[in-house]
C-alpha positions as semicolon CSV with decimal commas, in nm:
position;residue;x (nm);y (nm);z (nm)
1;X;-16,219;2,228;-4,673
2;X;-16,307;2,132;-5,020
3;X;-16,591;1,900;-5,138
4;X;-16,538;1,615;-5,348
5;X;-16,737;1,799;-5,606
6;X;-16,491;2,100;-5,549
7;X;-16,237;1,851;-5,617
8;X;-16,347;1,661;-5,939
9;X;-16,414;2,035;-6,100
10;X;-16,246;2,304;-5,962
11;X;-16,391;2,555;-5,637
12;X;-16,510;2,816;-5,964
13;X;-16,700;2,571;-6,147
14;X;-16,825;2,398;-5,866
15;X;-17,043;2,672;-5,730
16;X;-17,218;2,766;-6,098
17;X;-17,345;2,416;-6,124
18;X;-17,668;2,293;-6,032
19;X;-17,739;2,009;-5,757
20;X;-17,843;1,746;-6,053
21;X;-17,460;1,799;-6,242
22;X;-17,285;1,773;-5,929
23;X;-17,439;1,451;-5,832
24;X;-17,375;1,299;-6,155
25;X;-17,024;1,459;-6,181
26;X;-16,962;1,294;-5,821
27;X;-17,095;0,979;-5,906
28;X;-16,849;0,965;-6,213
29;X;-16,585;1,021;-6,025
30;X;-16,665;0,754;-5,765
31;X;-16,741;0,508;-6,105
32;X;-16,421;0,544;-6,164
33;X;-16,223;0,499;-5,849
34;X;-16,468;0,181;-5,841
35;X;-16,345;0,085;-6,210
36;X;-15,976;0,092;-6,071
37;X;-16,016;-0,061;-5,790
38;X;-16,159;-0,363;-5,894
39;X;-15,893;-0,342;-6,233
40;X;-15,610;-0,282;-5,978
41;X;-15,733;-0,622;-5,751
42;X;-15,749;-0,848;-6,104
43;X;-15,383;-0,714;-6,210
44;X;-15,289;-0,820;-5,879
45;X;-15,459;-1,132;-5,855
46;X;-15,336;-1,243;-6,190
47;X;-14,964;-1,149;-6,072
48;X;-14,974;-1,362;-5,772
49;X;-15,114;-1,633;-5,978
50;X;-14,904;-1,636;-6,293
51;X;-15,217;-1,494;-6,488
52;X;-15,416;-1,797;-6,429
53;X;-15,728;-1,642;-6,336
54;X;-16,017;-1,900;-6,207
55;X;-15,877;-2,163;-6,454
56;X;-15,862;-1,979;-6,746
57;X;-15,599;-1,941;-6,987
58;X;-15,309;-1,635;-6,995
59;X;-15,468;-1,486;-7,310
60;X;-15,801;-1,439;-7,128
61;X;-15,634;-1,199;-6,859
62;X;-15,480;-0,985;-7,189
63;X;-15,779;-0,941;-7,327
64;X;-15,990;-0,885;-7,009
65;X;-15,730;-0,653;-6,866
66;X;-15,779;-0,384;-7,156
67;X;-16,196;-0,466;-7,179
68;X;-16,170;-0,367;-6,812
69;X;-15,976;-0,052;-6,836
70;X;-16,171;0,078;-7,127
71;X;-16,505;0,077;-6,871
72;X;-16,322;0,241;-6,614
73;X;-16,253;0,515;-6,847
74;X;-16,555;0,495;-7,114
75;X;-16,808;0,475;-6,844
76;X;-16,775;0,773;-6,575
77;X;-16,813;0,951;-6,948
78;X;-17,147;0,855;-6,982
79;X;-17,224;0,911;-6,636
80;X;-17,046;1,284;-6,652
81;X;-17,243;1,323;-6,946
82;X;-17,587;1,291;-6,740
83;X;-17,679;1,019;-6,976
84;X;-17,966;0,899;-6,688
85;X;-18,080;0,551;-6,839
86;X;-17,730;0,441;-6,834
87;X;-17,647;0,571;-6,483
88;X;-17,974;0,376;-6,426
89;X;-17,931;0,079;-6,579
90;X;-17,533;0,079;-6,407
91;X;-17,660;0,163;-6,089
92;X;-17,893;-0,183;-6,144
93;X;-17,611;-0,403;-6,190
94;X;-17,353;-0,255;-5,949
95;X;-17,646;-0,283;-5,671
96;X;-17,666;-0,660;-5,786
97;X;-17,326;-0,698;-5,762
98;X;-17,307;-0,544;-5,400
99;X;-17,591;-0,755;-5,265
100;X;-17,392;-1,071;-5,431
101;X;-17,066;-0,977;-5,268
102;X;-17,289;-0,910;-4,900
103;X;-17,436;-1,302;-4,955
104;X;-17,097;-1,458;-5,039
105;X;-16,876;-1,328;-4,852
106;X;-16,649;-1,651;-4,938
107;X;-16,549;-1,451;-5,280
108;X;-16,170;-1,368;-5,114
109;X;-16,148;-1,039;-5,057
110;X;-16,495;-0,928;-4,909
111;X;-16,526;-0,570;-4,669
112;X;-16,329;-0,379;-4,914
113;X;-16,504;-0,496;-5,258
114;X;-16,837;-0,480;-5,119
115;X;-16,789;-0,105;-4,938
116;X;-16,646;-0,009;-5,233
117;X;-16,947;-0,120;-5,464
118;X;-17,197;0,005;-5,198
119;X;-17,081;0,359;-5,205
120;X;-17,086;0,309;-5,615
121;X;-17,443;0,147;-5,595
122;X;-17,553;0,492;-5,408
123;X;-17,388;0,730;-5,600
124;X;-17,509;0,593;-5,902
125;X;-17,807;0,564;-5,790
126;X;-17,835;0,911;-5,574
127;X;-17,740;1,052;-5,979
128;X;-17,987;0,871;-6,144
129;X;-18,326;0,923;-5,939
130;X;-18,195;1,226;-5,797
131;X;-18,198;1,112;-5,442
């Protein structure tokens, strides 16, 4: 059976790397399964609610939407690119944002989101301060 690193870069590759690049290649790929499914929950949100989103107006959701998509694609770069202070500094705020989703669990949709940013926390931060 195949590791997730064996799956994000191939059984050859994975072998020749070293611990630290696997980490941070696993923790990219996590990023961005993270990215999407947060992206995928506002698309649907704003469907069921004719893109009014919290109150605010249809244009916010168009230009949110794309702002959202281009970190779930720019960022697991950075992080694949072993560029530590901003796996840091991400693995900062997505630990913030798990411990807000763990107080609040009034937010709507709560085991999934805050599993989800858990693992993403860990990863980040197992990358980061090689843990």
């Amino acid at each position: 059976m195949e590791s997730v690193s064996e799956t994000a870069v191939g059984p050859a590759e994975s072998s020749s790397l070293d611990p630290r690049t696997r980490k941070y290649r696993q923790a990219a790929v996590v990023y961005f399964g993270y990215g999407a499914f947060y992206l995928s929950r506002i698309v649907a949100m704003g469907v069921r609610s004719d893109w009014n989103l919290h109150g605010y107006p249809r244009v916010a959701a168009w230009v949110l939407i794309p702002i959202g998509f281009l970190i779930t694609v720019g960022f697991p770069f950075f992080i694949w690119r072993q560029v530590r202070w901003f796996t840091m500094a991400l693995a900062i705020v997505v630990f913030i944002r798990a411990i807000y989703l763990f107080a609040q669990p009034n937010t709507g949709f709560f085991l999934g989101p805050f599993l989800v940013t858990a693992v993403a926390a860990w990863m980040l931060a197992r990358a980061a301060w090689d843990l």
